[in-house]
C-alpha angles and dihedrals in degrees: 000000000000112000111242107245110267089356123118100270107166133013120213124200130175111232110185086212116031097193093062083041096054092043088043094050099035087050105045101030107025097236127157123224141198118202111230101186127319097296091045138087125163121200141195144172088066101106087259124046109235140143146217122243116206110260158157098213116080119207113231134151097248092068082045093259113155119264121237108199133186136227120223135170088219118038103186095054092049094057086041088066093044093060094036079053098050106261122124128229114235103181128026122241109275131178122239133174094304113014146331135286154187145209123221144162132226112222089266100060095253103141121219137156136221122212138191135181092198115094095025 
């Protein structure tokens, strides 16, 4: 698919072990990935096309990376496949102007949220 000119085409993490990355994300969150060398992992069916490179940083909030953050219709459900999944969740939902939302890190680090404006 052609990018759309000055638009977010791609996303990029670092992920320290592919392989968790690619059984985390594909179980929790249904994507697809294609292996691109041994330090690279694409992946799709995720709204935006991005990939993992293989590192030993994380991105979190707390070093002033950016924050992806999800979208679910059930929010619970969703947090409790992350943590059936391994992840680890790093800030309890809370409500703000609009919905609720939580914090939670892959096994790599990498920081994301999830939000939801059902239940609110």
């Amino acid at each position: 698919m052609v990018g759309q000119h000055d638009k977010i085409n791609y996303l990029e993490y670092p992920a320290k072990d592919l392989k968790c990355t690619k059984e985390f994300f594909g179980q929790v969150f249904d994507w697809q990935f294609a292996d691109y060398g041994e330090d690279y992992v694409a992946f799709s069916n995720a709204g935006i096309n991005g990939g993992f490179f293989r590192s030993d940083l994380c991105s979190n909030t707390d070093n002033g990376a950016a924050l992806t953050v999800f979208y679910s219709a059930d929010l619970e459900l969703t947090q409790q496949r992350i943590e059936q999944a391994g992840g680890k969740i790093v800030k309890m939902i809370f409500s703000f102007p609009g919905g609720r939302r939580f914090h939670f890190t892959d096994p790599n680090g990498n920081e994301f949220a999830v939000w939801s404006d059902k239940g609110i």
